[in-house]
N, C-alpha and C positions, 0 to 999 in steps of 0.2 A: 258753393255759395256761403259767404260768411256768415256768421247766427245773426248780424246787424243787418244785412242788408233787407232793402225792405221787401215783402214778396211781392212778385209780379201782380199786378191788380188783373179778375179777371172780370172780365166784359161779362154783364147779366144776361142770359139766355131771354129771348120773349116769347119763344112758342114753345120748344122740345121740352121744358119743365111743367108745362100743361098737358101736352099729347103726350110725351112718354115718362114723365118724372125724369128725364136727365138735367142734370143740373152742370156739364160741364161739357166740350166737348168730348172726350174722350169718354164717358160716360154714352153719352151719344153714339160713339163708333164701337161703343162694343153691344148692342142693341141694333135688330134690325129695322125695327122701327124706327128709332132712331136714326140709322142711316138712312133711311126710305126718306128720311120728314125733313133733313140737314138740307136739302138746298132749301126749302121755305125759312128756317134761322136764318140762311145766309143771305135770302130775297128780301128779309125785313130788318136785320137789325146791322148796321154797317158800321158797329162798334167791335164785329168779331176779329180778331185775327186770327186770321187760318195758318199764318206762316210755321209752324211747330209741326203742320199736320199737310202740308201741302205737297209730301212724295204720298203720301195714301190716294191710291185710285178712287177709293169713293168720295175724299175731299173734292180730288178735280174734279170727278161725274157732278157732284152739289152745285159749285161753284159754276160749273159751264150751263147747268141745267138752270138754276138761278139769273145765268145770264142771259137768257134765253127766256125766261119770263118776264124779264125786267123789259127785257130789246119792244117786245109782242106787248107791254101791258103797260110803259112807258107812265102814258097821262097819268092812267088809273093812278098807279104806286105813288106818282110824283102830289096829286090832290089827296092822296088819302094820309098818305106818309111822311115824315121829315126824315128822310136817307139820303147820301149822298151815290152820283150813279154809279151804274155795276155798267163794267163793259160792253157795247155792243155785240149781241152776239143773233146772228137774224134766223139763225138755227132754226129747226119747228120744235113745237111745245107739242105734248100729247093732251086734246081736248077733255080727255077723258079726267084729267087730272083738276079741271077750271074748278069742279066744287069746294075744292080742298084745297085750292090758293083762296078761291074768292070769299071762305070762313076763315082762312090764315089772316087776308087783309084786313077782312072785317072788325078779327078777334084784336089783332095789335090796334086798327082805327080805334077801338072803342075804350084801349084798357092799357091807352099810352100818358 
């Protein structure tokens, strides 16, 4: 890369810099936490690009698992949210997991 060119701008994180202090993705994937929490980034903020990171298996697991929230919770995200959609995906979701979207939505609805 030339010293002029400009750097790649990168897309602001809106959850994983509160839940885990990661500030970048790759910061993110090298945190377990961080990878635990990456499909909820990818469920609310659809300014990421994943494409740099998308042969990592945990990218796909986020991304498919995100889509799979989005497919199940539709309205919700669309009234709460300004994102653009994430692919159908009609998968199941693990219930167990509803608290910890439904403080993720909440926390981005409140502090966008």
């Amino acid at each position: 890369m030339s010293p002029l060119a400009a750097p790649r701008a990168t897309p602001l994180l809106r959850l994983l810099p509160v839940y885990t202090g990661a500030t970048s993705i790759d910061e993110a994937l090298q945190d377990q936490r961080g990878v635990r929490l990456l499909w909820l980034e990818v469920l609310v903020n659809d300014r990421l690009d994943l494409t740099p990171w998308l042969e990592r298996r945990e990218v796909q697991e986020a991304y498919q698992k995100a889509c799979r929230w989005y497919t199940t919770y539709r309205s919700l995200i669309e009234t709460l949210l300004s994102r653009s959609p994430l692919p159908a995906d009609p998968g199941p979701v693990d219930p167990r997991e509803y608290r910890l979207f439904a403080e993720a939505i909440r926390f981005v609805a409140t502090h966008d």
